[in-house]
N, C-alpha and C positions, 0 to 999 in steps of 0.2 A: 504493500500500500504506500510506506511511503518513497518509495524508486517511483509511481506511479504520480504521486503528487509531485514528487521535483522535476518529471519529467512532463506534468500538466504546466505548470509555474514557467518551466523554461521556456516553454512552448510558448506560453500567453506574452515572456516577456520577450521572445522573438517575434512576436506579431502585431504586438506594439511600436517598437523599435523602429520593425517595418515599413507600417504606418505615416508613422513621424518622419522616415526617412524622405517617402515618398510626398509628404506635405512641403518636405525644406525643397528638395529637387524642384517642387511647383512654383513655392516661392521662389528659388534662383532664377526659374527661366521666366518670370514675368519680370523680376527687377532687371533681367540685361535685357528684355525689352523697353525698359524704362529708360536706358542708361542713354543720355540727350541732352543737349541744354546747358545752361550754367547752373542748375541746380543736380547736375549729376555727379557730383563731389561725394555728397551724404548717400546715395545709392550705392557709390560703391565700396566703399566703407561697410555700409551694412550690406553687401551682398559679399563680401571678402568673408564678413563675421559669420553669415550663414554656411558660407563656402566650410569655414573653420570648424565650426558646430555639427553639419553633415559627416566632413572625416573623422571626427573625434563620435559621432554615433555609430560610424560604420566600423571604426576598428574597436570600440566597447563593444558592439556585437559577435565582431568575428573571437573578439577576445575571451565572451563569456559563453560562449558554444564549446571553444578551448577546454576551458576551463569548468562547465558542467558534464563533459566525457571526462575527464580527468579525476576530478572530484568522483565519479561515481565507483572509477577506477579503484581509486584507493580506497576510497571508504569498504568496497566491498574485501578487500584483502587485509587493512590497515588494522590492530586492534587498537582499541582508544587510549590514553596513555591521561595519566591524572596529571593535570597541572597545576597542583598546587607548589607552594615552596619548599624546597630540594632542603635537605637539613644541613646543617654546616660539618664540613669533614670532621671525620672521625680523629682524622692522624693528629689534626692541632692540640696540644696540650690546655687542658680543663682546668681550671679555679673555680673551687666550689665554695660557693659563700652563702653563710645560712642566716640569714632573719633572724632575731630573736623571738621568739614564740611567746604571746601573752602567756601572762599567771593566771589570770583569773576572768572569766566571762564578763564582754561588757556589756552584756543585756543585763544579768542578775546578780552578778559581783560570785558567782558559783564557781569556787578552785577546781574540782573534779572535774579537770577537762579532759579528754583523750585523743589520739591521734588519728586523725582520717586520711589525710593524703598531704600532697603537695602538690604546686605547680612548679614548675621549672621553665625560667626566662634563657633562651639563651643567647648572649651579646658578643660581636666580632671586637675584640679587641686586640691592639695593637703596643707593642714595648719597642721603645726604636729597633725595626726593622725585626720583631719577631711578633708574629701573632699570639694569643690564645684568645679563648674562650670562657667567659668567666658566666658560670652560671649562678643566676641568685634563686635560690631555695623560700620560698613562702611557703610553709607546713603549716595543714588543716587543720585545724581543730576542733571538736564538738564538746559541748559541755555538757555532762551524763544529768544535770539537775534540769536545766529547761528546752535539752534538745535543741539551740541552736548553734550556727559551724560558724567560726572565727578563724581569721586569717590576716597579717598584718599586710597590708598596702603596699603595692608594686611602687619601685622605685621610681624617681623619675628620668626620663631618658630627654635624650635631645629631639629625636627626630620619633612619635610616635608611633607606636607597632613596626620599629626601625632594630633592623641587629647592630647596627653599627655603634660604638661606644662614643664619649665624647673626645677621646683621645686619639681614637683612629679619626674621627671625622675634622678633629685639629691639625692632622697629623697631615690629612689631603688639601686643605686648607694653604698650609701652608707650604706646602710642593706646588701646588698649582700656582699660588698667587705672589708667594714669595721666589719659589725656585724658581717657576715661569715652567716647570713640568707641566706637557700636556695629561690628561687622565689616561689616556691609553700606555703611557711611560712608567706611571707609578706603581 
């Protein structure tokens, strides 16, 4: 069904296209019948524009004909591939730095707290000219008297939902702007 809708769709926007092509073509050959006189400046101006407008729909068509056999191509062979963000290498040396963990519930002042999880940030950082990875630890907590989960406050970063730390991001800062290093160099 849906090979049958994209190849409905392509259809429609090929016959469209078409359409259009064959209205600009119309319009070109009445304005070079127009083309006379001292006010035949602005015709051809705008028949050069149409001229320009024509070739740019005829090679978007031929383009997207290309380009929906191809598309069909790989889609039927290609498997889908997730793209979300790729995690940071493994080989870089880690710093794990832990949050200090409330004492006591700040809903009901209740010590009995226990362990439920953590999240784990994790930040590109930079030591002149050596990487790691410093991850900060914020451990869950629930409190066994009123049932609710406490967890101390994500740090603050420079650049938000950013891996980059503020030292690495100092660190390009100043190769760029001070060294005069373009980004592909660093």
């Amino acid at each position: 069904r849906a090979a049958e809708t994209r190849a409905t769709d392509a259809e429609a926007r090929a016959v469209s296209a078409e359409a259009q092509i064959t209205h600009l073509k119309h319009l070109i050959a009445r304005m070079r019948q127009d083309r006379f006189g001292a006010s035949s400046e602005r015709g051809r101006r705008l028949l050069d524009q149409l001229e320009l407008e024509l070739e740019e729909l005829e090679t978007t068509q031929a383009e997207d004909a290309f380009e929906n056999a191809a598309d069909l191509a790989v889609r039927a062979t290609a498997p889908r591939t997730n793209r979300g963000r790729q995690p940071l290498p493994a080989d870089v040396p880690r710093e794990r730095v832990v949050l200090p963990a409330p004492t006591q519930c700040p809903c009901c002042g209740g010590t009995r707290l226990s362990k439920l999880g953590e999240s784990i940030t994790e930040t590109l950082e930079v030591i002149p000219r050596q990487f790691k990875v410093i991850q900060t630890v914020r451990e869950k907590f629930t409190c066994r008297d009123c049932e609710s989960i406490t967890q101390p406050p994500a740090p603050f970063y420079p650049i938000s939902r950013g891996r980059a730390g503020p030292e690495l991001l100092a660190g390009i800062l100043c190769d760029k702007y001070l060294q005069h290093l373009p980004l592909n160099r660093q």
